[in-house]
C-alpha positions as CSV (number, residue, x, y, z in Angstrom):
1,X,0.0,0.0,0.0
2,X,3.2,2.4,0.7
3,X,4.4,1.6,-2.3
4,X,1.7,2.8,-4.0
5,X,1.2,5.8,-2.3
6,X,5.1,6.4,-3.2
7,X,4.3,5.4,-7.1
8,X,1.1,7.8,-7.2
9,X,2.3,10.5,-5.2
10,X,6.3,11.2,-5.4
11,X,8.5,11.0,-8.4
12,X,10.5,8.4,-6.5
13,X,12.6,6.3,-8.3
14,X,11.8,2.9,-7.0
15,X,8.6,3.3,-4.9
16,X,8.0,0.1,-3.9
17,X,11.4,-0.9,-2.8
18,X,11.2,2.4,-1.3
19,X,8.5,1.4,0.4
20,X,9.8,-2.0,1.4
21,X,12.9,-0.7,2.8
22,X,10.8,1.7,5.1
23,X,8.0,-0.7,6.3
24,X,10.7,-3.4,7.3
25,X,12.3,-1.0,9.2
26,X,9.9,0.4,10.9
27,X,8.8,-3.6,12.2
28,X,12.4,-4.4,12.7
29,X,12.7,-1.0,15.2
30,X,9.4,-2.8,16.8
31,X,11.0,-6.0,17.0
32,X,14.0,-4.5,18.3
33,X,12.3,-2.9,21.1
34,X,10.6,-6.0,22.5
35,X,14.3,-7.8,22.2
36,X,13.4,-9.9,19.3
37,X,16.5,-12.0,17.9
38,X,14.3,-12.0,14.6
39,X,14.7,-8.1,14.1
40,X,18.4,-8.8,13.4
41,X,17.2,-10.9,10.1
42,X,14.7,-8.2,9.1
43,X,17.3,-5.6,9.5
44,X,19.6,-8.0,7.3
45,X,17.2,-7.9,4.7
46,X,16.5,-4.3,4.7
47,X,19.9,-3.6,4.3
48,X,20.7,-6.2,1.1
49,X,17.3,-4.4,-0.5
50,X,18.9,-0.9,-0.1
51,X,22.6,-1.8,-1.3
52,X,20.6,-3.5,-4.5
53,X,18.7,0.0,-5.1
54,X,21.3,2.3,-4.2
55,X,23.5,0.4,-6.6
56,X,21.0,0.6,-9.3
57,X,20.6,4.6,-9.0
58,X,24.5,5.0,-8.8
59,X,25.2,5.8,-5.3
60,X,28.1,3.6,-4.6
61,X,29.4,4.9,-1.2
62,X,25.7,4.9,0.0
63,X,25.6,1.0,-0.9
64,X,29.2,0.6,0.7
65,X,27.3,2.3,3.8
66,X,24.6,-0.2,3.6
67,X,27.4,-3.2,3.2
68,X,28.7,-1.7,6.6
69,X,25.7,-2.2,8.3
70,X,24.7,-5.1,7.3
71,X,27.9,-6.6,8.3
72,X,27.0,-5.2,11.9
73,X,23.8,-6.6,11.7
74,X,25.2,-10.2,10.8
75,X,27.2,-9.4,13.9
76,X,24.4,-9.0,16.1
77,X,22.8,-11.4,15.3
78,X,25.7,-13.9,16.3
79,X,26.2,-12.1,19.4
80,X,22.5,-12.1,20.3
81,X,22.8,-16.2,19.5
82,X,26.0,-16.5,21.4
83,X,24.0,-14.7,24.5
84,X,20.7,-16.6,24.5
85,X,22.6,-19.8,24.5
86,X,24.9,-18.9,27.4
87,X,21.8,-17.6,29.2
C-alpha cells in the first residue's frame, strides 16, 4: 500500500522498494524494542534491499554504507545467538 502511495504520489525512483525498505524497518525498530533476535534478520534484509537500489541509481558509497551495516547486523545477530545460548 506504501508503495503505491510512493508510485502515485512522489517521483520516487523505485517506490515500492522504497516502500519496502521503510515498512521493514519500521517492524524491525518494533521488534527490536521488544528484544526480538528476529529483528536482526529483518534488519539484514532491509539492508541487502537498499545496497541492491542504491547500486541501481548509482550511489556507490551509499551502498558501501549499507554493506557496513549489514555486516553489523550479521554481527548482532551472532552475538545475540551467542548470548541466549549462554543464558
Amino acid at each position: 500500500a506504501w508503495g503505491s502511495v510512493m508510485a502515485t504520489w512522489t517521483d520516487a525512483s523505485f517506490p515500492y522498494g522504497d516502500a519496502f525498505t521503510t515498512v521493514t524497518s519500521l517492524v524491525a525498530m518494533g521488534l527490536q524494542a521488544q528484544k526480538r533476535i528476529e529483528t536482526w534478520i529483518y534488519w539484514i534484509v532491509v539492508d541487502v534491499v537498499a545496497i541492491v537500489i542504491y547500486l541501481a541509481k548509482g550511489l556507490y558509497l551509499t551502498s558501501a554504507l549499507y554493506v557496513a551495516f549489514m555486516v553489523l547486523c550479521v554481527m548482532g545477530l551472532a552475538a545475540w545467538r551467542r548470548a541466549l545460548a549462554a543464558a
